[in-house]
Each structure stands twice: as C-alpha cells, then as structure tokens.
N, C-alpha and C positions, 0 to 999 in steps of 0.2 A: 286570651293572649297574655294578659297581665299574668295568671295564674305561672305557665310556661318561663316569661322571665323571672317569677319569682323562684323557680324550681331550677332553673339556669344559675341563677346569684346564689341558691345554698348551696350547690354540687359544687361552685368555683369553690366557696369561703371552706366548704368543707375538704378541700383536696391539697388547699394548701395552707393549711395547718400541720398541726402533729401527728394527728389521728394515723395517715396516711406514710408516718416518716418509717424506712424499715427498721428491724434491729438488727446493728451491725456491730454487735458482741461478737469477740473472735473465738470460736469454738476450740475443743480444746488440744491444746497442739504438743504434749508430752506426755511419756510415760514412765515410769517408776518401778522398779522390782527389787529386793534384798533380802539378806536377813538378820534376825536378832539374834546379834550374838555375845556370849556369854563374855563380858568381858577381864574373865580369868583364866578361864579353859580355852577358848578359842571356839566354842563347840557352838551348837544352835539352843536356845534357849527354845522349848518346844513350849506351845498353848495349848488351849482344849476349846471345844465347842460344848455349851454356849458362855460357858463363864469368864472365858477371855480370850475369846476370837477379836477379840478387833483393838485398835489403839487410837487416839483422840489424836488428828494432825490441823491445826490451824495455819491456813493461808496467813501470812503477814503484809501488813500493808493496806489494810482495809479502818474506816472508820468504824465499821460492828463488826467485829471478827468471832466467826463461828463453826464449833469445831465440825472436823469430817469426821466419818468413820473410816479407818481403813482396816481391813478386814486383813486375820493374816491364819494362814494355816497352819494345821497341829504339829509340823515339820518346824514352825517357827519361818518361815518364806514367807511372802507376801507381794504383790502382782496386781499396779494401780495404771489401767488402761485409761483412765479418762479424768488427764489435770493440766494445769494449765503451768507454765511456767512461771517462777518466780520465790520467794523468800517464802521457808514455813519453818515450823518448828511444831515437835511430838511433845504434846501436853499429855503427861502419864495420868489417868487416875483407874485407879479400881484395877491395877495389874498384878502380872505374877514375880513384877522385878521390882529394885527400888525407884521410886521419881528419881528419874536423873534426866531432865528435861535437854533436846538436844534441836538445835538449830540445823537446816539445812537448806541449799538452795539446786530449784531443777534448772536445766537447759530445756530450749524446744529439742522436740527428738527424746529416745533412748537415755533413762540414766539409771546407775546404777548406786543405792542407798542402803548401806550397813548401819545398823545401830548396832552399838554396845553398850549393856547392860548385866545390870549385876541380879543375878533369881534371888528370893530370897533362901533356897533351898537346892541342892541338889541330888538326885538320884544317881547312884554310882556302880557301875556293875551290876546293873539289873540281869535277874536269870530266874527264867519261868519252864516247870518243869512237871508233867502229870507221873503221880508217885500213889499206887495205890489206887485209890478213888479221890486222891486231891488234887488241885491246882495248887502249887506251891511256888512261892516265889521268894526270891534271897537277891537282897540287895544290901548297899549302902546309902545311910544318907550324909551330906554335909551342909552345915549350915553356913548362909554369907557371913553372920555377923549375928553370934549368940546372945550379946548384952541386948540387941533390938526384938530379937525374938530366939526368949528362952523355950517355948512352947510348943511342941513340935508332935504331930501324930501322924501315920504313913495308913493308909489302908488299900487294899487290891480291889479295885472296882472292875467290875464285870456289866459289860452289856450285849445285844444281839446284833449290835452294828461297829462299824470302827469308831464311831464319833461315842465312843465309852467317857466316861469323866466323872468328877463329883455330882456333874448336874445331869447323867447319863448312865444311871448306874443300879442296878436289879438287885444288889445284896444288902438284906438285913442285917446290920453289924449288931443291933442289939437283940436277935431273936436267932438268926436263923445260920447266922452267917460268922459269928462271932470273932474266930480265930482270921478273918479276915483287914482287921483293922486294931491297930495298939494307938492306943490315946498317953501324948506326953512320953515319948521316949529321952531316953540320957544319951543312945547312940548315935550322938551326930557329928563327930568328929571327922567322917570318911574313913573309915580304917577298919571297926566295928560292924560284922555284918548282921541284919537282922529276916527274920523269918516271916514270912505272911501263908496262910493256906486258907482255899475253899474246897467245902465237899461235896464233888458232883453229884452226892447222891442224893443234897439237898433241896429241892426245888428252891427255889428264891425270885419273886414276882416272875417274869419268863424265863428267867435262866435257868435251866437244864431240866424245864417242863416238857420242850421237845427234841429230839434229834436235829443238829441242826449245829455250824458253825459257831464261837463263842472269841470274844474280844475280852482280853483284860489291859488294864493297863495298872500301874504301881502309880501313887501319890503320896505328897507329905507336904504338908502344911506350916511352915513355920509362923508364930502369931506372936505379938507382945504390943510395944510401941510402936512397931514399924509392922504392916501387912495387918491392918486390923480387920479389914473383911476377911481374912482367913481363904486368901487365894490359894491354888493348886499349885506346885512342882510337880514335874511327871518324867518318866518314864516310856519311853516309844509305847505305841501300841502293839500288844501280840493276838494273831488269829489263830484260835486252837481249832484245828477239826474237827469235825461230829463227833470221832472216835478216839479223840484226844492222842492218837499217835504222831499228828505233825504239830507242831509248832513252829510258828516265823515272825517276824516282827513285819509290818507294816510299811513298806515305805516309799508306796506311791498316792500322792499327795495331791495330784495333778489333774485327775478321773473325776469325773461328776459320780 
C-alpha cells in the first residue's frame, strides 16, 4: 500500500511541474517573395548555384541573433514560405553585389520584398551563337565602380545541366578550352564588345564527350578592394541542343 501512495505522490509532483507544460510557440505565420534588383538598371541581379545561391537575413530583436539562409534563384527571385513576422535586416557577406545592408519589416500573411543592389559587374547584350564547330559568344561587360575593382576576367562556362557556373563548369581554360576565358580585360566600359568561343570538337571533362543537350552561361568577375572572393556576374543561362541548331535562354526557374 505504502509502495502505491508513493507512486500516487510522484505522478501528482511529476504533472505539475514543467515537464508536462506544452510549447506554445506560435508557428510560423508569413510569407515573403522578391527580387534583387539591380539598382541602376532596374533589371534582376541574376546568381548561380552553388557560389551564391543564398543571402544571410537576420531576425532582429532577439538577444543572440542568428543569421537564416535565404535561398534565392538564378533568376535573382527568391520564395521564403516559412517566417515569422517581424523586423529583419539582409546581412550581405560573400555576394555577387556590394554590402549595402538593408532593413526590412514582414506583416502576418503575404509580403512582398525588393532589394536593391548594386553587381559588381555587369553582362550586357549577351549573344550566344554555334559558328563552324564553336560555341561563340559576344557580349558586353560593365563595371559598378572601377577604382574598387580594376581587375576584371569574363570566361564561357559550360556544363551538362542548367545549374552551369564557376562552381559548375567542364571547361579547361588552361589546356583544353583556352579561347574560352580572357583574364584581366580593359573592356568594361559597356560599349566595347568582346569575344568568348568553345570547340565542340573538344572534349572538356563531360562536355561534348556525348550527344546530349549543352548549358553555357557568360561570367565576369570584377576583383580589387571590393569583391575579394572573386564572386561571379553572369549572364542568363543558354540551352544548346545536341545538334547545336537551337539555342534559347532559360527561363523557367520555378520547376524542380
């Protein structure tokens, strides 16, 4: 009997404590969608996977504040289903634009968030073109702001899927692929077009080992003081056919 009331006296002590209290955190009740837009041009400030898909956004208002990932696609879009209302602000580091850190506040429900920002580079009149046995491509680049970053090289990267990029990319620029990348160009004024080509006839790690669809996209790097990881500018992505007679740009973003 004794046994029972002591088993009685711990179920009570034990039930009303803490142990037993629920969590009534409020789950999360907004959502968020925009884009980075170039705050010169008006245009979208386009990323890449994996070198800078995503952007550092901290909640404010917390004693340890710690940053989110928000993830944003190669369109420059980005689509955050699961946040909570309240004060944040976009802590830049390691991107393809300058720190220009910006404050913003959600509603519960639906909202809609633009950032503007400045690239350090951009691609202008990209045109991708099969000539012969090459992929050739003719663009322009322009730079934000050349005293921060004099340094500047473009190369054509090619991969076997859309998610092409510096960290996505099958061409040997020092063996195999060469005319595919100029290191340190003077044309970045916007106005100056320059030249890029690949030769299909070259194999380059899987690229044009087999029949089979072909992704390029254009990059250029502006580096000095400012962009010292030597982040990407880019260029939409284009999908060449097997037989390189179509060409089209990319620009559904939205498809797993």
């Amino acid at each position: 009997m004794k046994k029972i009331l002591v088993l009685l006296s711990l179920l009570v002590l034990a039930t009303s404590c803490d142990w037993f209290v629920f969590d009534n955190q409020e789950s999360y009740n907004a959502q968020v969608e925009g884009t980075f837009v170039d705050s010169q041009t008006g245009q979208p400030v386009l990323f890449s996977w994996p070198n800078t898909s995503y952007v550092s956004i901290i909640e404010e208002g917390w004693d340890a504040e710690e940053a989110q990932k928000w993830y944003v696609k190669c369109n420059g879009t980005y689509r955050n289903k699961l946040v909570w209302a309240g004060k944040y602000r976009m802590d830049i580091k390691d991107q393809c634009f300058y720190p220009e850190p910006q404050s913003f506040e959600l509603a519960k429900g639906a909202n809609t968030v633009n950032f503007k920002v400045t690239p350090y580079a951009r691609i202008i009149d990209p045109k991708i073109t099969h000539e012969d046995t090459k992929i050739v491509a003719r663009f322009k680049v322009q730079v934000a702001d050349a005293a921060q970053t004099p340094n500047v090289d473009v190369a054509l990267f090619g991969f076997t899927d859309r998610w092409v990029s510096d960290g996505n990319n099958n061409f040997d620029f020092d063996k195999k692929q060469k005319s595919g990348k100029i290191k340190k160009i003077k044309l970045t004024d916007g106005e100056a077009e320059v030249e890029l080509s690949i030769d299909t006839t070259v194999e380059s790690g899987m690229q044009f080992a087999y029949q089979r669809d072909h992704y390029f996209r254009i990059g250029a790097v502006a580096s000095g003081t400012a962009n010292t990881s030597k982040r990407y500018n880019y260029s939409p992505v284009y999908k060449v056919s097997s037989d390189f007679n179509t060409i089209a740009e990319i620009t559904n973003w939205d498809e797993d």
